[in-house]
C-alpha positions as CSV (number, residue, x, y, z in Angstrom):
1,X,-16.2,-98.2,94.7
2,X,-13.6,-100.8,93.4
3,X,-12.6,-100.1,90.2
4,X,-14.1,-102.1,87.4
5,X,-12.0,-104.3,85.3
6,X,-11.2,-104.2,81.4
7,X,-13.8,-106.6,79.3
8,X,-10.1,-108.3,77.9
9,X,-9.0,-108.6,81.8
10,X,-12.1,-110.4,82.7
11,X,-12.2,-112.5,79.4
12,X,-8.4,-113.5,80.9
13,X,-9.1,-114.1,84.2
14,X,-12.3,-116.1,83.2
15,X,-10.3,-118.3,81.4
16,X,-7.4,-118.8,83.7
17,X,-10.0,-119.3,86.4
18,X,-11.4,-122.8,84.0
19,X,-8.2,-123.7,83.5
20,X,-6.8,-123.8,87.0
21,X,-8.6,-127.0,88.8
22,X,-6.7,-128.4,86.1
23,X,-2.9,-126.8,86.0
24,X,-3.5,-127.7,89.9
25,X,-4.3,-131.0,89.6
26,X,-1.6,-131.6,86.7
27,X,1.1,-130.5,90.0
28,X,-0.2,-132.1,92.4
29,X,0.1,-135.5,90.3
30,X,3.4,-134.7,89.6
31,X,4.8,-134.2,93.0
32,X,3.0,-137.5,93.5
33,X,5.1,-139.2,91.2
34,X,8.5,-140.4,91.2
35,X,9.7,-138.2,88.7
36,X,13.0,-135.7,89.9
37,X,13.1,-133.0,91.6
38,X,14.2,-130.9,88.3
39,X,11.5,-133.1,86.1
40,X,8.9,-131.8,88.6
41,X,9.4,-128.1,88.4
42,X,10.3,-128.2,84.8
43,X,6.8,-130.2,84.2
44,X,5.2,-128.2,86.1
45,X,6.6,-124.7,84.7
46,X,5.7,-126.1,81.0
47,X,1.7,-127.0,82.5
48,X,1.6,-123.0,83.7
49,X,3.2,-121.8,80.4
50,X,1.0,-123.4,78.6
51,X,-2.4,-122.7,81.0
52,X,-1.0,-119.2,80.3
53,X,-1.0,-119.1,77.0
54,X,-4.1,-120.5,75.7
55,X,-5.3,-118.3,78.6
56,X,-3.7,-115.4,76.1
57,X,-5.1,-116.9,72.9
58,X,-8.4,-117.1,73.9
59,X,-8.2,-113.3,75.6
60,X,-6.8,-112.7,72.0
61,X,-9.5,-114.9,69.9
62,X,-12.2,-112.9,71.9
63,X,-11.2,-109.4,71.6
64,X,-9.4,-109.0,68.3
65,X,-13.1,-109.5,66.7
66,X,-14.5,-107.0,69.0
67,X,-11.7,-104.1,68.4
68,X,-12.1,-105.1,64.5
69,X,-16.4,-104.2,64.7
70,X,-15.0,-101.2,66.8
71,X,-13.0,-100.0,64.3
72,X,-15.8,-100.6,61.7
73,X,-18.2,-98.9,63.7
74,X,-15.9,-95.7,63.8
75,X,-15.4,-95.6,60.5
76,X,-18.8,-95.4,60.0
77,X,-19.4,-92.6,62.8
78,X,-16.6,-90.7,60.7
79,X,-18.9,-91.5,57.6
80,X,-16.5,-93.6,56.3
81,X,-17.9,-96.5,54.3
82,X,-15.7,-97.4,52.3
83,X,-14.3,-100.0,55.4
84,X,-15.7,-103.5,55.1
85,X,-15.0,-106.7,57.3
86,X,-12.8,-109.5,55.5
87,X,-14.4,-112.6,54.3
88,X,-16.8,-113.0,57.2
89,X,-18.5,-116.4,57.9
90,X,-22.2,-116.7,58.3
91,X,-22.1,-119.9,60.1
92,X,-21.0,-118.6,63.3
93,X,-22.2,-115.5,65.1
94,X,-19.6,-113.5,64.9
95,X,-19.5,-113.8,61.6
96,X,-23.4,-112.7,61.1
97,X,-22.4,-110.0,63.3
98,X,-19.8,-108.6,60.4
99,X,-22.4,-109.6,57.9
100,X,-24.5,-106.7,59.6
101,X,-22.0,-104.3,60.5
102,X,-21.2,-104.5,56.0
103,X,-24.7,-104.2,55.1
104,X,-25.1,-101.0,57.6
105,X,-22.6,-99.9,56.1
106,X,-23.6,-100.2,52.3
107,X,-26.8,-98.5,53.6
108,X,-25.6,-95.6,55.0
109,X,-23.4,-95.5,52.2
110,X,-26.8,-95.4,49.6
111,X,-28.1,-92.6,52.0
112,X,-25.4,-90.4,52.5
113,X,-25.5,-90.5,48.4
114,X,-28.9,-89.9,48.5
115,X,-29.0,-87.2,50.8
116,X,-25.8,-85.1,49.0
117,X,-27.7,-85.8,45.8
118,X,-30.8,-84.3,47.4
119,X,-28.4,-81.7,49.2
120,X,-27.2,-80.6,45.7
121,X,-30.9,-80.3,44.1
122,X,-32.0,-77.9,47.4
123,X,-29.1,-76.0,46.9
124,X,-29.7,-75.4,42.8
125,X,-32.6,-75.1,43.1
126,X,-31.9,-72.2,46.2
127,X,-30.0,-70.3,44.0
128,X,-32.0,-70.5,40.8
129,X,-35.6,-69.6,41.9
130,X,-36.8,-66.3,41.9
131,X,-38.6,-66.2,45.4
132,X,-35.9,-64.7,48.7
133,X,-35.5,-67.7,51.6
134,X,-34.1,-66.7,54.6
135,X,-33.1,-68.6,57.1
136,X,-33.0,-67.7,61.0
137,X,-32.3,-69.3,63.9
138,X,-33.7,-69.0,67.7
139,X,-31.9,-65.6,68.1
140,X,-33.3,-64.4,65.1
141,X,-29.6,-64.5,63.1
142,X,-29.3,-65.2,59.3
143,X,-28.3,-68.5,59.3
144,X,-28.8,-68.7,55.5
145,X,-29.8,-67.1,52.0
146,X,-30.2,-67.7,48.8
147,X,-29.4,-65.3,45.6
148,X,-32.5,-64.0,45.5
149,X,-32.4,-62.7,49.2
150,X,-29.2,-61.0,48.4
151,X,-30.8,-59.1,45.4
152,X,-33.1,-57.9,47.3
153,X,-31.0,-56.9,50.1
154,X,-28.6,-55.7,47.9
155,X,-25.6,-57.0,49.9
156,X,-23.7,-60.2,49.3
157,X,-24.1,-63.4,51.7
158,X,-21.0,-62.7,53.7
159,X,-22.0,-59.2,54.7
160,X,-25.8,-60.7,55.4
161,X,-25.3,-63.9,57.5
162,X,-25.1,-63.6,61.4
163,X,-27.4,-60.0,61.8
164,X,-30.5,-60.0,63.4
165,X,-33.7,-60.3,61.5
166,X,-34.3,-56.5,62.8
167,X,-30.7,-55.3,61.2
168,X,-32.1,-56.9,57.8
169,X,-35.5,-55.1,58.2
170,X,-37.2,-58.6,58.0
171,X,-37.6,-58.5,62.0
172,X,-41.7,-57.9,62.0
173,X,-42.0,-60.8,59.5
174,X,-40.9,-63.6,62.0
175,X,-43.8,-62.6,64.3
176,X,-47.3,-62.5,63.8
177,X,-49.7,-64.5,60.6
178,X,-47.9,-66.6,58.8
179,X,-48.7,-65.9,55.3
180,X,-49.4,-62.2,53.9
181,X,-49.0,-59.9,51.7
182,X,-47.8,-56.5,51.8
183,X,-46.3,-53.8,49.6
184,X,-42.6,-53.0,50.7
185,X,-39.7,-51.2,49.7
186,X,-36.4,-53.1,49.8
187,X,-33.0,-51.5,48.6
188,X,-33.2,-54.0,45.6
189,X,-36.9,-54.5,44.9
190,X,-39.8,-52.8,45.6
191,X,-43.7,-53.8,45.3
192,X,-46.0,-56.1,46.5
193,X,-44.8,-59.4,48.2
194,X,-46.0,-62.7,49.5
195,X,-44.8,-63.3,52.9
196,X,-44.8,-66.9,54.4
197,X,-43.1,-67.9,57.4
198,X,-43.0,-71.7,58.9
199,X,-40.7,-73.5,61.7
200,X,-38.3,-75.8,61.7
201,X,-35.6,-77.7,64.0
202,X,-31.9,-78.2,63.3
203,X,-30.0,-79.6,66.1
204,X,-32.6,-79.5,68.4
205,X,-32.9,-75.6,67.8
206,X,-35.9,-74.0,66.2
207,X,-35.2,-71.9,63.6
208,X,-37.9,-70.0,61.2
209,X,-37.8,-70.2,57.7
210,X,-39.4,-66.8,55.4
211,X,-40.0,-66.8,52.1
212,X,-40.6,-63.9,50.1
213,X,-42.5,-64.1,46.6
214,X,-42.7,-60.9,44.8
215,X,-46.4,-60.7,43.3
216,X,-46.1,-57.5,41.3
217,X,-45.3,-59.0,38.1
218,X,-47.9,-61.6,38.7
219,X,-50.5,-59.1,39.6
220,X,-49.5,-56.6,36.8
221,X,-50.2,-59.7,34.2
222,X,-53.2,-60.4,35.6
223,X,-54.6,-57.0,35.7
224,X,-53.2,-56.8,32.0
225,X,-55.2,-60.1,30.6
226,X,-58.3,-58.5,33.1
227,X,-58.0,-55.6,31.4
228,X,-58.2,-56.8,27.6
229,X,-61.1,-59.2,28.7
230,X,-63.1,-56.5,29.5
231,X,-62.1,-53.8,27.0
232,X,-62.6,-57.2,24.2
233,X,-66.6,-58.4,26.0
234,X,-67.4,-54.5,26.1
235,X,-65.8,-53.5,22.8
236,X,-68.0,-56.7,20.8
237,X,-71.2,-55.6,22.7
238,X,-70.5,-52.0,21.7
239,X,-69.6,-53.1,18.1
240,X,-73.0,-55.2,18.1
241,X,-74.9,-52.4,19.0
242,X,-73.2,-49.7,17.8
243,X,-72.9,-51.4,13.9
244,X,-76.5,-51.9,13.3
245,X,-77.3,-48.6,14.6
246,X,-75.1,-46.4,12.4
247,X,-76.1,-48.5,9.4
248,X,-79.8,-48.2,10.1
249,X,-79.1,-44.1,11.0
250,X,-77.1,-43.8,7.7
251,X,-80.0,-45.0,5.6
252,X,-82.5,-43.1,7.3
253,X,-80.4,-39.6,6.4
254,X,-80.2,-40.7,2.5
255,X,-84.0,-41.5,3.1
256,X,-84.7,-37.9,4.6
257,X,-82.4,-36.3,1.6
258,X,-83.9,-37.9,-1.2
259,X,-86.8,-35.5,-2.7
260,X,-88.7,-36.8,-3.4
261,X,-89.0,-39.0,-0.1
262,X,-90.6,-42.5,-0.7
263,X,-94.3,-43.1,0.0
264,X,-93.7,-45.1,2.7
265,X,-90.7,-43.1,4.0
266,X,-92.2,-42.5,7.9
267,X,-93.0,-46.5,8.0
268,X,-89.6,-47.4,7.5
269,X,-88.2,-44.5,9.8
270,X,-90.7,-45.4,12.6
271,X,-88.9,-48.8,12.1
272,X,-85.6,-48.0,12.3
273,X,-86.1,-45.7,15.4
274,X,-87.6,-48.9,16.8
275,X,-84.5,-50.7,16.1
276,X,-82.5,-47.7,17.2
277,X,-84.6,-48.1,20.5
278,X,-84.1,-52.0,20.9
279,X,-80.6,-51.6,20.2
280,X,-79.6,-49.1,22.8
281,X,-82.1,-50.8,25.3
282,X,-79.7,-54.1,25.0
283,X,-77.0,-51.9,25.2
284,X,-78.2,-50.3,28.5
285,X,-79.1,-53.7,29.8
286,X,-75.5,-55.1,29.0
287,X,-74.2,-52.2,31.3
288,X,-76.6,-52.8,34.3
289,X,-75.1,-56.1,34.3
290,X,-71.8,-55.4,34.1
291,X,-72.2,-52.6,36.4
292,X,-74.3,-55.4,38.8
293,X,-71.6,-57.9,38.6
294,X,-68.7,-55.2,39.6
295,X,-70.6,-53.8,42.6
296,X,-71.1,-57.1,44.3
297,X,-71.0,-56.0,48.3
298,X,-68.6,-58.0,51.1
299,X,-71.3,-60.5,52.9
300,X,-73.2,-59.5,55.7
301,X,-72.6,-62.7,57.6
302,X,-75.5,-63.8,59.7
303,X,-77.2,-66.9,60.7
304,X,-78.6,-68.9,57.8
305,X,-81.1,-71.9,58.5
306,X,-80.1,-74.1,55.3
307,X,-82.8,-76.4,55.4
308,X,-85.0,-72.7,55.4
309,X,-82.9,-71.2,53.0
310,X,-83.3,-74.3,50.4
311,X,-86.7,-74.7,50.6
312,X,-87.9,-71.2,50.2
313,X,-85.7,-70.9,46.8
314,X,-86.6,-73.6,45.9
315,X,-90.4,-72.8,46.4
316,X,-89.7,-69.9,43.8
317,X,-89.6,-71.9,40.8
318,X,-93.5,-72.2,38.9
319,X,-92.2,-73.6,35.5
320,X,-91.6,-76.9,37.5
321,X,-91.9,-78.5,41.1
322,X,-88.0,-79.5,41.8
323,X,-87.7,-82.3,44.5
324,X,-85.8,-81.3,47.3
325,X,-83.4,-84.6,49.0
326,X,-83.1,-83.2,52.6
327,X,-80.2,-83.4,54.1
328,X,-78.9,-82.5,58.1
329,X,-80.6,-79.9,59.8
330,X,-77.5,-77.0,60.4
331,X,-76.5,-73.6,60.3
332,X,-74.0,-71.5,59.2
333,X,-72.7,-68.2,59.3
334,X,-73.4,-66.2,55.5
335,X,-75.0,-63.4,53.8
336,X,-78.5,-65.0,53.3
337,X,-79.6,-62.6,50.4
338,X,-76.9,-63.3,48.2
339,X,-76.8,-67.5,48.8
340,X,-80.7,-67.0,48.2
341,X,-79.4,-65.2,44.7
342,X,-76.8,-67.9,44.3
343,X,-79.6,-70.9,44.7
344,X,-82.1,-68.7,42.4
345,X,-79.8,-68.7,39.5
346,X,-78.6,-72.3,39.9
347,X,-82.0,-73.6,40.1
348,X,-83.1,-71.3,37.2
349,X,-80.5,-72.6,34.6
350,X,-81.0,-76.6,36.0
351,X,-84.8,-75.5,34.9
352,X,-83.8,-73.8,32.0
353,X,-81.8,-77.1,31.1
354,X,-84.4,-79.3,32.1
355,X,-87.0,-78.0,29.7
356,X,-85.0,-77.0,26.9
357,X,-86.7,-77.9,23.1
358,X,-90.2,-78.4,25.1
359,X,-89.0,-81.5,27.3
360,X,-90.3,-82.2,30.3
361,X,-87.0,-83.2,32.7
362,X,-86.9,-83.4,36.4
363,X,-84.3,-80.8,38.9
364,X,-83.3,-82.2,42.7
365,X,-81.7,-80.0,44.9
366,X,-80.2,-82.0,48.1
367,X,-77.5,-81.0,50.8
368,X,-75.0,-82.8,52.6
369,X,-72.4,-82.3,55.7
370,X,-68.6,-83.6,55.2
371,X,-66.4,-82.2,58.1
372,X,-66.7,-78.4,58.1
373,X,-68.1,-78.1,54.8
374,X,-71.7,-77.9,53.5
375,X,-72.7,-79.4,50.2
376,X,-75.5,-77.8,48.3
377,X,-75.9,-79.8,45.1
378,X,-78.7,-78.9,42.0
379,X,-79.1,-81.2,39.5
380,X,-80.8,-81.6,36.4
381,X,-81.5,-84.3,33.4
382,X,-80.9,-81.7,30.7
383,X,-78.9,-82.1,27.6
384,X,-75.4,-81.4,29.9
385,X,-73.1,-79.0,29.3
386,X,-71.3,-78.2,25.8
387,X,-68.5,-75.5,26.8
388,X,-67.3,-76.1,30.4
389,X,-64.3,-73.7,29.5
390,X,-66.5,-70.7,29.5
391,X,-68.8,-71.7,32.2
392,X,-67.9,-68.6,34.4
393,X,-66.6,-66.0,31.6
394,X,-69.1,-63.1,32.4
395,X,-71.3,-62.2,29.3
396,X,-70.3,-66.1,27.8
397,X,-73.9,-66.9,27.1
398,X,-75.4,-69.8,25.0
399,X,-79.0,-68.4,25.8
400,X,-80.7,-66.1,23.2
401,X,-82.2,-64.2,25.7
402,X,-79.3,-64.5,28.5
403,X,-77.0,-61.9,29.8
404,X,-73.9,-64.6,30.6
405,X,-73.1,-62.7,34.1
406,X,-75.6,-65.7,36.2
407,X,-72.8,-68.4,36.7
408,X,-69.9,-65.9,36.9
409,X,-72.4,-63.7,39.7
410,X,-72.4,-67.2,41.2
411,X,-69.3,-68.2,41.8
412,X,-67.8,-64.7,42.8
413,X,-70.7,-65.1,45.9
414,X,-69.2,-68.2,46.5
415,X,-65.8,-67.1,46.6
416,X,-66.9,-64.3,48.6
417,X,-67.8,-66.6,51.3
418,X,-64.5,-68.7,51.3
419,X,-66.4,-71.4,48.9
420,X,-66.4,-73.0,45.4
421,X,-68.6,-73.5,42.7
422,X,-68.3,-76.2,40.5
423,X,-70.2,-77.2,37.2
424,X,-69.7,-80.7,35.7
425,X,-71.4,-83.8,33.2
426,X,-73.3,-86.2,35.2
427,X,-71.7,-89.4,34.9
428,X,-73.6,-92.5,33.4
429,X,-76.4,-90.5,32.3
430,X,-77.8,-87.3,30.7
431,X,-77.9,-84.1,32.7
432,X,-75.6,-81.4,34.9
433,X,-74.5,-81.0,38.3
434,X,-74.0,-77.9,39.9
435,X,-71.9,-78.1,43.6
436,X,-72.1,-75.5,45.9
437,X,-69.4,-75.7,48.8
438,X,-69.6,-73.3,51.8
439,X,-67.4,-73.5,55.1
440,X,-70.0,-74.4,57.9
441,X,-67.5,-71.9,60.7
C-alpha cells in the first residue's frame, strides 16, 4: 500500500497542479517570441519561482491556521485554558472556527472550576462526617477512606489503602443485601452499625462503595426519650389514681379513729370504697392497654379479599350506616385480624367524630389501587382534628371515656405490614381523613 501523503504535501501539490497549465503556457509563449535566448530562460526561471512560491504561501496560508487550532486543542487536552486564538474574525470560517475552539475553551474552563469546587466540598465533607466510606475497587482493594474509616480501623490511610476488603475485615460486607444492620466489634468502635453498599464506575472499572453509620448512639437516645415517655404516661396515670386514693383512704382512717364516729360514718366509707374500687378499676384498665399495645404479634400473612374485608367492618357499625365507595376488586397478602382491628378503630373514631354534640354527620369508607399500593381511605364530616401532634402518642386521648392506645394500635399494625397511616383536615370543608396504605406484594 503506497504510502499516504502529508495534508500540507497535498495542499502543495494541489496548488502547483492549478498553477501549471499556466507556468506552461507562460514558456511556451515565450519560446514563441523573439525574445533571447538568456531573456527566455531568465523569464521563464522568474514564472517557476514565482508558481513556486505562491504555491508555498498558500501551503503556508492553509496550514498555519490548522497547526494554530492544533495547538489550542492540546492545550485544552492538557487542561490548559488559559490559551485563546488572536483576534479571530467571524466573517470567514476559519475565523468562526477559532470563535468555537475560545468558547470551548471558556467552558471547560467554568467546569473544571466547577468540578474542583465540587471536588473540594466531597472531600470536606469526607473528612468531617461521622459515618466510615470506603472505597474498593474490582479486586476488592481500598482505593479510598475517609477519617472516620481510619478511627474505626484504627490505622492511618497509608497503612489502609491497597489491602483487600478481607485484610480490613470489611470483606463479607461487599457481598450479599445491600443495606443492614449488625452489631460489630472494630478495633476503634464497637456497637451497632448501618451497613450500606452501592456500585459505581471509575474508568470503566466497577468499584463498590460501603458506608458504615454507627446507630448506637442514635438507638441509645431513642431508647432514652422511649424510656421517659413511658415512665412520664405511667407515672401521671399512677399519680391520677394513686392521689385520689390515698386522700379518700386517709380520711376514712381519721373517720374510723374519731369516737365517736359520725352518724352516717358507713355511708361515706361505703363511698369511698366505691371510689377506691373505680379508681383501681381505671388503673387496671390503663395496664391492659398498655400491656395490649406492647404485645402486638408479627402478622400472620394470608390472603385478604379487600373488597370482603371492607365491607364486613364496615357492617359492624349500628350507631350509623357508613357508605362504602367501592373500589377494584384485589387481594393482598396481610394478617386479616389485625387490618379488620385497624378498620374497626378507624371507622369507630370517624363515627365518634361524626356524631359528636348529638349531630347527625355522614362516614365513607372507599379504596383505591396506585401501582403496588392499596389505598383504604375513611372519612368523616366531624368537627376535624384539633391536635394532629399527638395523633399517635399512646394514652393522648381527647375522649372522656377513651384509653388513647386506638390510633397508636393503628398505625404500629400498619407499620407492621410495611404501611402508613396518616390522619389529616379535609380540605375545603369540615371533617377528617384517615389513609391507610398497604403494599399490595
Amino acid at each position: 500500500m503506497a504510502k499516504q501523503l502529508k495534508h500540507e504535501t497535498r495542499v502543495l501539490l494541489l496548488t502547483l497542479l492549478s498553477g501549471a497549465p499556466a507556468v506552461v503556457l507562460t514558456i511556451w509563449l515565450l519560446w514563441l517570441t523573439d525574445f533571447s535566448t538568456a531573456t527566455r530562460w531568465t523569464l521563464g526561471a522568474l514564472a517557476v519561482l514565482v508558481w513556486w512560491g505562491v504555491a508555498q504561501i498558500v501551503r503556508e496560508r492553509v496550514v498555519r491556521p490548522l497547526q494554530t487550532a492544533s495547538n489550542l486543542l492540546s492545550a485544552l487536552r492538557e487542561e490548559d485554558f488559559s490559551v485563546r486564538a488572536r483576534s479571530p474574525r467571524s466573517d470567514d470560517a476559519l475565523g468562526e472556527l477559532m470563535q468555537e475552539v475560545n468558547a470551548l475553551s471558556q467552558t471547560l474552563r467554568k467546569q473544571r472550576l466547577g468540578a474542583l469546587e465540587a471536588s473540594a466540598l466531597l472531600r470536606t465533607v469526607m473528612t468531617e462526617i461521622e459515618v466510615a466510606v470506603f472505597t474498593f475497587d474490582d479486586a476488592q482493594r481500598l482505593k479510598l477512606v475517609n477519617r472516620a474509616g481510619e478511627r474505626l480501623l484504627a490505622r492511618p490511610s497509608e497503612q489502609l489503602l491497597g489491602r483487600t476488603a478481607a485484610e480490613l475485615g470489611l470483606g463479607n460486607w461487599l457481598n450479599g443485601e445491600p443495606s443492614r444492620t449488625a452489631s460489630l466489634n472494630f478495633p476503634g468502635s464497637a456497637g451497632r452499625w448501618g451497613i450500606r453498599r452501592s456500585s459505581f464506575r471509575q474508568e470503566g472499572r466497577p468499584h463498590q462503595l460501603l458506608v458504615m453509620t454507627d446507630l448506637s448512639r442514635a438507638l441509645r437516645d431513642e431508647e432514652r426519650q422511649a424510656w421517659q415517655r413511658i415512665v412520664r404516661v405511667i407515672g401521671h396515670e399512677l399519680n391520677n389514681s394513686l392521689a385520689p386514693i390515698k386522700s379518700i383512704a386517709g380520711t376514712m382512717g381519721t373517720m374510723l379513729a374519731k369516737a365517736p364516729r359520725p352518724e352516717d360514718w358507713e355511708s361515706d366509707l361505703q363511698s369511698g370504697l366505691t371510689i377506691i374500687a373505680s379508681r383501681a378499676d381505671s388503673l387496671s384498665r390503663f395496664m391492659e392497654a398498655y400491656a395490649r399495645l406492647a404485645r402486638l404479634p408479627a402478622p400472620r400473612v394470608q390472603a385478604v379479599d379487600v373488597t370482603a374485608w371492607i365491607r364486613r367492618v364496615a357492617s359492624l357499625e349500628t350507631r350509623m350506616k357508613v357508605e362504602l365507595e367501592p373500589g377494584p376488586a384485589m387481594t393482598i397478602q396481610a394478617d386479616g385480624d389485625q387490618l379488620e382491628q385497624l378498620l374497626i378503630n378507624l371507622i369507630r373514631n370517624a363515627v365518634d367524630a361524626a356524631t359528636e354534640s348529638d349531630r347527625t354527620g355522614q362516614v365513607k369508607v372507599g379504596w383505591a389501587k396506585s401501582s403496588a399500593t392499596l389505598e383504604v381511605w375513611v372519612q368523616d364530616d366531624g368537627p376535624g382534628l384539633s391536635d394532629s401532634a399527638n395523633l399517635f402518642v399512646p394514652f393522648f386521648t381527647t375522649k372522656p371515656a377513651g384509653t388513647g392506645i386506638g390510633l397508636a394500635l393503628c398505625r404500629q399494625i400498619a407499620e407492621a405490614h410495611g404501611g402508613s397511616l396518616m390522619l389529616e383536615n379535609r380540605k375545603g370543608t369540615t371533617g377528617c381523613v384517615a389513609r391507610l396504605k398497604l403494599p399490595i406484594t
